[in-house]
N, CA, C and O atoms as a GROMACS GRO file, in nm:
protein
  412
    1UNK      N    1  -6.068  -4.321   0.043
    1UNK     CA    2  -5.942  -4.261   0.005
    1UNK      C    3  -5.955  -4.205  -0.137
    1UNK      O    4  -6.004  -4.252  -0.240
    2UNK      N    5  -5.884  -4.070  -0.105
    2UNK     CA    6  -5.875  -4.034  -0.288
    2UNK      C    7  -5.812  -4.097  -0.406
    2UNK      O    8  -5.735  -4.180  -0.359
    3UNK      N    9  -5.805  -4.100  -0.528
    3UNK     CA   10  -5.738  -4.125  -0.632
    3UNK      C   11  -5.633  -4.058  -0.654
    3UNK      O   12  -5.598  -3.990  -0.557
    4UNK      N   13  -5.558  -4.051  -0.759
    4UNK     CA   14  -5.479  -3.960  -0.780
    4UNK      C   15  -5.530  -3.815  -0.837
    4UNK      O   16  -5.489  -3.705  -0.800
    5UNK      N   17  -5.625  -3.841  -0.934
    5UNK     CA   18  -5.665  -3.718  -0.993
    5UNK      C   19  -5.706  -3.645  -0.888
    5UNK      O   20  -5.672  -3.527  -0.881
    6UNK      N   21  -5.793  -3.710  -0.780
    6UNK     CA   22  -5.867  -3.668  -0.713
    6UNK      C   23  -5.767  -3.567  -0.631
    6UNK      O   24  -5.795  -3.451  -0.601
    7UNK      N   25  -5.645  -3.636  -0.602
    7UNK     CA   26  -5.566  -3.522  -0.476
    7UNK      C   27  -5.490  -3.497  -0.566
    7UNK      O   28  -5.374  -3.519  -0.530
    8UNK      N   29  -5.498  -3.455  -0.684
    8UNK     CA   30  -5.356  -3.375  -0.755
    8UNK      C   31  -5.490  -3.221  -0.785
    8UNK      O   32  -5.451  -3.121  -0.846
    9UNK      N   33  -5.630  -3.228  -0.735
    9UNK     CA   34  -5.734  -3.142  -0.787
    9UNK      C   35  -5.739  -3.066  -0.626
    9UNK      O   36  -5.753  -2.947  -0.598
   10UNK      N   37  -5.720  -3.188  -0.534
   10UNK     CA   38  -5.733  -3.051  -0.393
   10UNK      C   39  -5.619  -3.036  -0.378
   10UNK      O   40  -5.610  -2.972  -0.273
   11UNK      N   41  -5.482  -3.062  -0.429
   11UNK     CA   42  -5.379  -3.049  -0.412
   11UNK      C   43  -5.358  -2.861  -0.460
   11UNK      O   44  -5.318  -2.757  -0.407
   12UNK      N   45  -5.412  -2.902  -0.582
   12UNK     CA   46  -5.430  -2.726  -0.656
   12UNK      C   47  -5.495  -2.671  -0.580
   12UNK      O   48  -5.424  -2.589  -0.523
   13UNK      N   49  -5.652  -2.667  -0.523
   13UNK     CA   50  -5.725  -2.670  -0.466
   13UNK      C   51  -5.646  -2.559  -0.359
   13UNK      O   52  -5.646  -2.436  -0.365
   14UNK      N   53  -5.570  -2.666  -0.243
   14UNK     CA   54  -5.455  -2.622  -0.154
   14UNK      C   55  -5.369  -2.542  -0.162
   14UNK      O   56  -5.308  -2.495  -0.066
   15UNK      N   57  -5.347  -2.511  -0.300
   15UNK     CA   58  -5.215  -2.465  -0.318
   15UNK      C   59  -5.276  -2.274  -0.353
   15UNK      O   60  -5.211  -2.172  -0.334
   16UNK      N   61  -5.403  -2.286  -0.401
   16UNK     CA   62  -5.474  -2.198  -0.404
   16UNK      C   63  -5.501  -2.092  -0.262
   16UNK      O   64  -5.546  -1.978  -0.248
   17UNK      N   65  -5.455  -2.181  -0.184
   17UNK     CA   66  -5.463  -2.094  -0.012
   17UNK      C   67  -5.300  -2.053   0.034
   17UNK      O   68  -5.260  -1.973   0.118
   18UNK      N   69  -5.243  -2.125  -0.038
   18UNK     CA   70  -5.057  -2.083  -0.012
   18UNK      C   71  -4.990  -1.916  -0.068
   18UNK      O   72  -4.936  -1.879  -0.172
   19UNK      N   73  -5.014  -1.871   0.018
   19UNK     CA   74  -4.988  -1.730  -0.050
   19UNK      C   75  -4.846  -1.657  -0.025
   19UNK      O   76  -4.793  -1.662   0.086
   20UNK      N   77  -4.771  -1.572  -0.160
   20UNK     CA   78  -4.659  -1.502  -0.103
   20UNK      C   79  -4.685  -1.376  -0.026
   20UNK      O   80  -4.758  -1.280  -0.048
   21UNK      N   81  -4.583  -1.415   0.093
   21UNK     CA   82  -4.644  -1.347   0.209
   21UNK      C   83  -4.587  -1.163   0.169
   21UNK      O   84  -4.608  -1.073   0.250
   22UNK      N   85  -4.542  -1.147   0.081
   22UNK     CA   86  -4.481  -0.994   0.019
   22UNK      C   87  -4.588  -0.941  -0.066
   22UNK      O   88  -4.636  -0.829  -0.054
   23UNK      N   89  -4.639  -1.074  -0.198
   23UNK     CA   90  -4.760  -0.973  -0.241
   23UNK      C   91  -4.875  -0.988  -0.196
   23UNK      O   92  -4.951  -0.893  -0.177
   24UNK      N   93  -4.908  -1.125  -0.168
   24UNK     CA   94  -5.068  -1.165  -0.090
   24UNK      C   95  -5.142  -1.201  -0.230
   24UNK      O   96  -5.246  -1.152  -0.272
   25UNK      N   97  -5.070  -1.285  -0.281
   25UNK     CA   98  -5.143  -1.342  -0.369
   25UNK      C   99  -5.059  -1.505  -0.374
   25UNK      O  100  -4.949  -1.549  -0.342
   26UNK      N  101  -5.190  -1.559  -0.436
   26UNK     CA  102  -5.146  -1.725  -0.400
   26UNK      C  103  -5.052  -1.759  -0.495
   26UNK      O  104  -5.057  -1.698  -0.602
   27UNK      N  105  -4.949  -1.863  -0.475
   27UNK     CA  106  -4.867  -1.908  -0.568
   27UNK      C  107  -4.923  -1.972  -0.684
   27UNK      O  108  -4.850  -1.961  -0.783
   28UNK      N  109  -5.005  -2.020  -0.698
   28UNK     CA  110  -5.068  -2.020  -0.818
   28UNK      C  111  -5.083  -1.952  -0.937
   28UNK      O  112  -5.025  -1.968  -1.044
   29UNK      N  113  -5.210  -1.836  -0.889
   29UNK     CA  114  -5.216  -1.697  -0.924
   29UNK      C  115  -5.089  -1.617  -1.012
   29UNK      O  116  -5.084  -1.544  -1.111
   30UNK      N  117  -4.981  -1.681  -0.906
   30UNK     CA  118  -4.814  -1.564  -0.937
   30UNK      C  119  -4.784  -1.646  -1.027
   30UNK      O  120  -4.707  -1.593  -1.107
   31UNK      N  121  -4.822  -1.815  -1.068
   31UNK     CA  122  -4.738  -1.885  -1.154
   31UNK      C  123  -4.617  -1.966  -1.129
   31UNK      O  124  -4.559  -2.033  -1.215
   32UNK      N  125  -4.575  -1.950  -0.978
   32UNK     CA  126  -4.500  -2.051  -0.898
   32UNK      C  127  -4.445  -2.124  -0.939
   32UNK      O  128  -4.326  -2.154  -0.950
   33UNK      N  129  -4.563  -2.170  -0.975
   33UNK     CA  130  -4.610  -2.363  -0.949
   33UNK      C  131  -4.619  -2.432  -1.081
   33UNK      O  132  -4.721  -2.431  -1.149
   34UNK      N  133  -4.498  -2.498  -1.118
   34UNK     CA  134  -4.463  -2.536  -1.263
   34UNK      C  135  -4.504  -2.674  -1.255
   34UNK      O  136  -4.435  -2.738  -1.335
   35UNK      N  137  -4.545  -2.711  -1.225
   35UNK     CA  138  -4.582  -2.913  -1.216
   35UNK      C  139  -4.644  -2.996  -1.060
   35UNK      O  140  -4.596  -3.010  -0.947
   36UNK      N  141  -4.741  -3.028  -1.110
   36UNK     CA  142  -4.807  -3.124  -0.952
   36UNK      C  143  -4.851  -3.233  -1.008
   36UNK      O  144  -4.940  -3.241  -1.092
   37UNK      N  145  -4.760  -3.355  -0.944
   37UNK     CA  146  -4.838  -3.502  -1.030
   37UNK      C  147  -4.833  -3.574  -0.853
   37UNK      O  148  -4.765  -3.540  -0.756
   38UNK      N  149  -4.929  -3.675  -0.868
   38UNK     CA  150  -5.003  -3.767  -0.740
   38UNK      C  151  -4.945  -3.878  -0.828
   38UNK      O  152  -4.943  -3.888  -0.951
   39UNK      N  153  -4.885  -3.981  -0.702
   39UNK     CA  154  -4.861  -4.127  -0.776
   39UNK      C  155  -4.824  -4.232  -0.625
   39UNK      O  156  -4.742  -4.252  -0.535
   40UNK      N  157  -4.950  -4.273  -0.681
   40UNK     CA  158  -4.997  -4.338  -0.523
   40UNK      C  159  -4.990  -4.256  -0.378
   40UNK      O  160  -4.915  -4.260  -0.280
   41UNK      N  161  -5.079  -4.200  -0.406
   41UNK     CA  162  -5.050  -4.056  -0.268
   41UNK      C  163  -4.898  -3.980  -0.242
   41UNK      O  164  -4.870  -3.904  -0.149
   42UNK      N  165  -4.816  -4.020  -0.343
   42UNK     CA  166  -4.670  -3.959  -0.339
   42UNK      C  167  -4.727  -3.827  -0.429
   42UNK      O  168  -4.754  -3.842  -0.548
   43UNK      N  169  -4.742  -3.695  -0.361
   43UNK     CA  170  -4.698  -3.583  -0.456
   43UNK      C  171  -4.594  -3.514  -0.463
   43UNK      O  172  -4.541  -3.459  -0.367
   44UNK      N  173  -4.559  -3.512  -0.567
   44UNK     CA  174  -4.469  -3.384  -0.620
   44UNK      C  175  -4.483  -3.247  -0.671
   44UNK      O  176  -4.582  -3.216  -0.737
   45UNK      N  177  -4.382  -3.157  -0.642
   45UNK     CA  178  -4.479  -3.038  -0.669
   45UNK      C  179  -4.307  -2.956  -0.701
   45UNK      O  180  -4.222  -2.955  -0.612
   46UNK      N  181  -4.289  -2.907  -0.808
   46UNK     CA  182  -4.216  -2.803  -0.914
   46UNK      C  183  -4.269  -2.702  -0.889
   46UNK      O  184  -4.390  -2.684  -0.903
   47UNK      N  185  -4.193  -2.622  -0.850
   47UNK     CA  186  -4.240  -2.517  -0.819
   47UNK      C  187  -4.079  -2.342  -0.804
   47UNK      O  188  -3.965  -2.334  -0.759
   48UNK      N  189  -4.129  -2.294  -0.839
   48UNK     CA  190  -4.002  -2.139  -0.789
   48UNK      C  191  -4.063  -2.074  -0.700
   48UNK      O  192  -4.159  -2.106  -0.630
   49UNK      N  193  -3.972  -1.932  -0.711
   49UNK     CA  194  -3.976  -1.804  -0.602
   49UNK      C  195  -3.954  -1.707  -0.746
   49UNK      O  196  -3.891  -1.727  -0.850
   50UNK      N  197  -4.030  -1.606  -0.702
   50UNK     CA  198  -4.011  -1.462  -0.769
   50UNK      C  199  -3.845  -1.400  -0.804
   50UNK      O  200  -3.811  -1.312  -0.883
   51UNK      N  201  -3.765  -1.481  -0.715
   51UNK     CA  202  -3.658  -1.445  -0.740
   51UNK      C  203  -3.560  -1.535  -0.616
   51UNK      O  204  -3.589  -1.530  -0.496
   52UNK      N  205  -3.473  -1.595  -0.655
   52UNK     CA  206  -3.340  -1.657  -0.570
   52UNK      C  207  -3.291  -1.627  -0.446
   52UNK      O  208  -3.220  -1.687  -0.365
   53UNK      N  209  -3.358  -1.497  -0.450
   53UNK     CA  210  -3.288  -1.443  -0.347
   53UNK      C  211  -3.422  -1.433  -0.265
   53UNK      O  212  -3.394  -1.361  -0.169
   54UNK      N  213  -3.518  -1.459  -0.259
   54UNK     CA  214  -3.644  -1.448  -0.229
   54UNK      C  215  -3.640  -1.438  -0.079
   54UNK      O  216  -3.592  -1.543  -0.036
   55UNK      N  217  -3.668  -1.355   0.019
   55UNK     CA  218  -3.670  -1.368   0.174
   55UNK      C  219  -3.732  -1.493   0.220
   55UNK      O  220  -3.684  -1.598   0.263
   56UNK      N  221  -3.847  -1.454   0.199
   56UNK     CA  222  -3.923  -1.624   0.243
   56UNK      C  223  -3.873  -1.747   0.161
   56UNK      O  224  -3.912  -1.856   0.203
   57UNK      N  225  -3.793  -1.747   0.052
   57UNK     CA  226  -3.720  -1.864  -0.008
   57UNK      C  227  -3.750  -1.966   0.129
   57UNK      O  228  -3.862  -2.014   0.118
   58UNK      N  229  -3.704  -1.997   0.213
   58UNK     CA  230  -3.701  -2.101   0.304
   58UNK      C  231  -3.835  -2.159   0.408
   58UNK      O  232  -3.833  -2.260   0.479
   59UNK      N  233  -3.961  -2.050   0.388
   59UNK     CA  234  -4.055  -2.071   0.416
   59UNK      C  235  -4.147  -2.113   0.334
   59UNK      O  236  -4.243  -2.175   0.381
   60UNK      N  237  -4.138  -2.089   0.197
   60UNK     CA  238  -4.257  -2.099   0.131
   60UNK      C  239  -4.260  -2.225   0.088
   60UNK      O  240  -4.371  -2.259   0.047
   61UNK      N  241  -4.162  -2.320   0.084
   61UNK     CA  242  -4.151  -2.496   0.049
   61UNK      C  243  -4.213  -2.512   0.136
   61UNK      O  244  -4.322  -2.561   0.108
   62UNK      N  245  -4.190  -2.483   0.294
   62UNK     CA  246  -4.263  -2.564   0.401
   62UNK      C  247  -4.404  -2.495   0.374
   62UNK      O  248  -4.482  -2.586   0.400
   63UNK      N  249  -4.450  -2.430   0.352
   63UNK     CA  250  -4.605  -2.408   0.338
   63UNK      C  251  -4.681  -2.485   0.253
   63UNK      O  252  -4.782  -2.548   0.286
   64UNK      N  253  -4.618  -2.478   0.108
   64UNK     CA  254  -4.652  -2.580   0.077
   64UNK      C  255  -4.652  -2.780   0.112
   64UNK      O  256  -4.727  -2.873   0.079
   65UNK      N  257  -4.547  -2.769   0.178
   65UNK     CA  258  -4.520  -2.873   0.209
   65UNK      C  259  -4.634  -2.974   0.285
   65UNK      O  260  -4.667  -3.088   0.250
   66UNK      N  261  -4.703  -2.865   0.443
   66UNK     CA  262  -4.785  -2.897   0.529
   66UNK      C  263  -4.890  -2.856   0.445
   66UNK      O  264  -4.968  -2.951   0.454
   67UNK      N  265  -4.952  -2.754   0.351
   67UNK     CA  266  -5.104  -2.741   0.296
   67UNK      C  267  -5.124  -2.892   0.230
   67UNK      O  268  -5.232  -2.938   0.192
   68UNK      N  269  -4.995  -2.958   0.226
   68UNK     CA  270  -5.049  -3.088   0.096
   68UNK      C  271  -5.058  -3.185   0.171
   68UNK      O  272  -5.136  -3.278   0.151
   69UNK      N  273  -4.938  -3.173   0.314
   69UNK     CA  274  -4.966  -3.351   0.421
   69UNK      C  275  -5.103  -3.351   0.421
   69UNK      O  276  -5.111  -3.473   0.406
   70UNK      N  277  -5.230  -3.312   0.426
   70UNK     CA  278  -5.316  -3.355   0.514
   70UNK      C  279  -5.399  -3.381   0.429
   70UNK      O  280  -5.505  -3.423   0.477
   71UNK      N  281  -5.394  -3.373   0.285
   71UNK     CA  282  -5.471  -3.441   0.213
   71UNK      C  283  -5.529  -3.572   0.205
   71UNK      O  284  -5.443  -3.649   0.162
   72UNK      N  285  -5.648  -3.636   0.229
   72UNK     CA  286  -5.660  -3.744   0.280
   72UNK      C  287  -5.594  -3.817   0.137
   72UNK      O  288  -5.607  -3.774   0.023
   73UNK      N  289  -5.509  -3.960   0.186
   73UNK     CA  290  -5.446  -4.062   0.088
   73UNK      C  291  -5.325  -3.973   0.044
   73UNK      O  292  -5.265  -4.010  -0.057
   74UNK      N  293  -5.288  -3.878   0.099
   74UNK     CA  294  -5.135  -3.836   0.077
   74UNK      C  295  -5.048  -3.883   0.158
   74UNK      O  296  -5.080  -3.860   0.275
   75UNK      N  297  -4.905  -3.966   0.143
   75UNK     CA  298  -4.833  -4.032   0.200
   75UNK      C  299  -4.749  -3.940   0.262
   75UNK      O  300  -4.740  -3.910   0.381
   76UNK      N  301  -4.666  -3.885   0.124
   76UNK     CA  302  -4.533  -3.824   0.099
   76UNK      C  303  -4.538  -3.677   0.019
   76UNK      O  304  -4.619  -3.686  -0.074
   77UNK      N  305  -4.484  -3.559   0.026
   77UNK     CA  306  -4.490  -3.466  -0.027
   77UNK      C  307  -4.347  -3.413  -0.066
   77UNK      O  308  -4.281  -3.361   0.024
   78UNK      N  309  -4.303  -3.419  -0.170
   78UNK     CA  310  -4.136  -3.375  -0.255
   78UNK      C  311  -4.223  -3.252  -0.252
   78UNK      O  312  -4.346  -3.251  -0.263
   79UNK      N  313  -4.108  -3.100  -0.230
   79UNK     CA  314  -4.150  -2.976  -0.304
   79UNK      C  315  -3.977  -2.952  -0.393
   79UNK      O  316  -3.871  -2.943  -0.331
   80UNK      N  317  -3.984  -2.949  -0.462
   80UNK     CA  318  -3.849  -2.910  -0.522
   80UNK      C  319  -3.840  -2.768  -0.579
   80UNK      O  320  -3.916  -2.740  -0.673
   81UNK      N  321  -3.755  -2.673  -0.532
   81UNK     CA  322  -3.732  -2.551  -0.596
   81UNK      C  323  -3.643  -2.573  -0.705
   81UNK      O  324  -3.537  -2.635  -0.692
   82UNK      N  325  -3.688  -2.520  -0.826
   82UNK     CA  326  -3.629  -2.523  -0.985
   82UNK      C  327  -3.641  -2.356  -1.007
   82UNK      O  328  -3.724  -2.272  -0.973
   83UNK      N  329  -3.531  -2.351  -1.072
   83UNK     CA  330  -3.494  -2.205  -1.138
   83UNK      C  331  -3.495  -2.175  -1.306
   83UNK      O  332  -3.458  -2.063  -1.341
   84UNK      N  333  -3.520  -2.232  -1.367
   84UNK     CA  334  -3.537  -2.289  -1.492
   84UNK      C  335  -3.656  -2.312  -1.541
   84UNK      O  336  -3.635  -2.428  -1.576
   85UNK      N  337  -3.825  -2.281  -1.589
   85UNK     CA  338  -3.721  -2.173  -1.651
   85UNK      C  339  -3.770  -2.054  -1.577
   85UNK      O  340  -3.884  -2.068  -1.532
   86UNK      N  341  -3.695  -1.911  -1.546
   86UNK     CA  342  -3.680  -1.839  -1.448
   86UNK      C  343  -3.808  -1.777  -1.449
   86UNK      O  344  -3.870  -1.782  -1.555
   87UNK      N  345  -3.880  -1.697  -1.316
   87UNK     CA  346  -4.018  -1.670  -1.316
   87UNK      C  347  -4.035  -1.498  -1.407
   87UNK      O  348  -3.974  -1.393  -1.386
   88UNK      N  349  -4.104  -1.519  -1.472
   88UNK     CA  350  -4.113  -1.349  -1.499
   88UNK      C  351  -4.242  -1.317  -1.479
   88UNK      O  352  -4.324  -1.409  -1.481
   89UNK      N  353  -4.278  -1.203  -1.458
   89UNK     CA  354  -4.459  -1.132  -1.407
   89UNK      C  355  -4.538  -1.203  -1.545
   89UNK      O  356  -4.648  -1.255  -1.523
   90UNK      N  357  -4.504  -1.206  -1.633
   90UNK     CA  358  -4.604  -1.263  -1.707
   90UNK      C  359  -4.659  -1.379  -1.740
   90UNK      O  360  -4.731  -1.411  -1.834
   91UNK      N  361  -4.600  -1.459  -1.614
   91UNK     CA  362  -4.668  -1.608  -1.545
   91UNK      C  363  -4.793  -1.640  -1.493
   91UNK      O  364  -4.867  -1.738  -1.483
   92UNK      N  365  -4.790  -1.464  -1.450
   92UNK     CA  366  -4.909  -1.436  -1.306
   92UNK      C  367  -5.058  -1.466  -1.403
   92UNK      O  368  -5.066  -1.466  -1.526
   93UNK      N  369  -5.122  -1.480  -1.344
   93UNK     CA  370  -5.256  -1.484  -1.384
   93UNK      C  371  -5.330  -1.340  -1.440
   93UNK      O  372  -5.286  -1.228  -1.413
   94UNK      N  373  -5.455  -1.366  -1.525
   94UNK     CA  374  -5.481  -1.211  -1.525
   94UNK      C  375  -5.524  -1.149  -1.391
   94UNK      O  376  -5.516  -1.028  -1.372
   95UNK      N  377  -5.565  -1.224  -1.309
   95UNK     CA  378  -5.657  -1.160  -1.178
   95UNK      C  379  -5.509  -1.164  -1.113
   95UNK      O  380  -5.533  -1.180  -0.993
   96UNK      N  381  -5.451  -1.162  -1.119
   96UNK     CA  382  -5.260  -1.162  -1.038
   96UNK      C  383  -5.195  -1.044  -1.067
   96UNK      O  384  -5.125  -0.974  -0.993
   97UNK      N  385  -5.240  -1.022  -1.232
   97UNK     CA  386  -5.181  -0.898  -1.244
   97UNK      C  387  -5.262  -0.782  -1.226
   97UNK      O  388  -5.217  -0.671  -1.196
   98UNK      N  389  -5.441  -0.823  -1.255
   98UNK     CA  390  -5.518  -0.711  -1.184
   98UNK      C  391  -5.503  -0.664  -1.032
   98UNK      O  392  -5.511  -0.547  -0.995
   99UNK      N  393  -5.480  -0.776  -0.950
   99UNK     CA  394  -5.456  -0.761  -0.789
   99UNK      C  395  -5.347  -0.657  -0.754
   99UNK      O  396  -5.351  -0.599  -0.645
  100UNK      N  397  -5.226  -0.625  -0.865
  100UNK     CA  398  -5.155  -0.572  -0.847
  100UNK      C  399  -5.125  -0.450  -0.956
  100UNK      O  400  -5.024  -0.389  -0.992
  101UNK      N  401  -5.251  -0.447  -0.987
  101UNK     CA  402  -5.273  -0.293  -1.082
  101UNK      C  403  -5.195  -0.306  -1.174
  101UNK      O  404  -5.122  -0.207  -1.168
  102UNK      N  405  -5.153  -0.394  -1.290
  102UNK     CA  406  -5.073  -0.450  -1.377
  102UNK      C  407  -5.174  -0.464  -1.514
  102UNK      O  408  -5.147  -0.512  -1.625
  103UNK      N  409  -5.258  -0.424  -1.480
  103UNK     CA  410  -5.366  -0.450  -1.616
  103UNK      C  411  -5.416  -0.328  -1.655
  103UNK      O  412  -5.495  -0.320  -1.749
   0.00000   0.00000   0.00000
């Protein structure tokens, strides 16, 4: 079984394959993803949308949700959407904003 460090690293790892399905780049990448802590295979994961009104708003928790169950020694998976503080493009990564001709 993993540690914590260990699945809060394929947790990122995972989260690295979760992509918004509008630009095709991973939530990561876009800057999403504001906090991931492991505590005793309980993860949590802080995270937004590009915007509130986001279409996939209601899909993209569950993606993340199932990329993280199957982590071996993961129990439980919280995704909580937070708006605070609000996402702006300059979250994205540099290869996020190269992907999208922003550089």
């Amino acid at each position: 079984m993993l540690g914590d460090a260990d699945i809060e690293q394929e947790a990122w790892n995972r989260l690295l394959e979760v992509y918004d399905p509008e630009l095709g780049i991973d939530l990561v990448n876009l800057g999403l993803v504001y906090e991931l802590g492991s505590d005793g295979g309980a993860l949590t994961v802080a995270m937004t949308l590009t915007t509130p009104g986001c279409p996939m708003g209601g899909s993209i928790p569950d993606q993340v949700r199932f990329s993280l169950e199957t982590i071996p020694g993961v129990r439980e998976v919280q995704v909580e959407l937070i708006w605070e503080p609000r996402w702006e493009p300059e979250m994205m990564s540099a290869a996020a904003k190269r992907a999208l001709g922003w550089d």
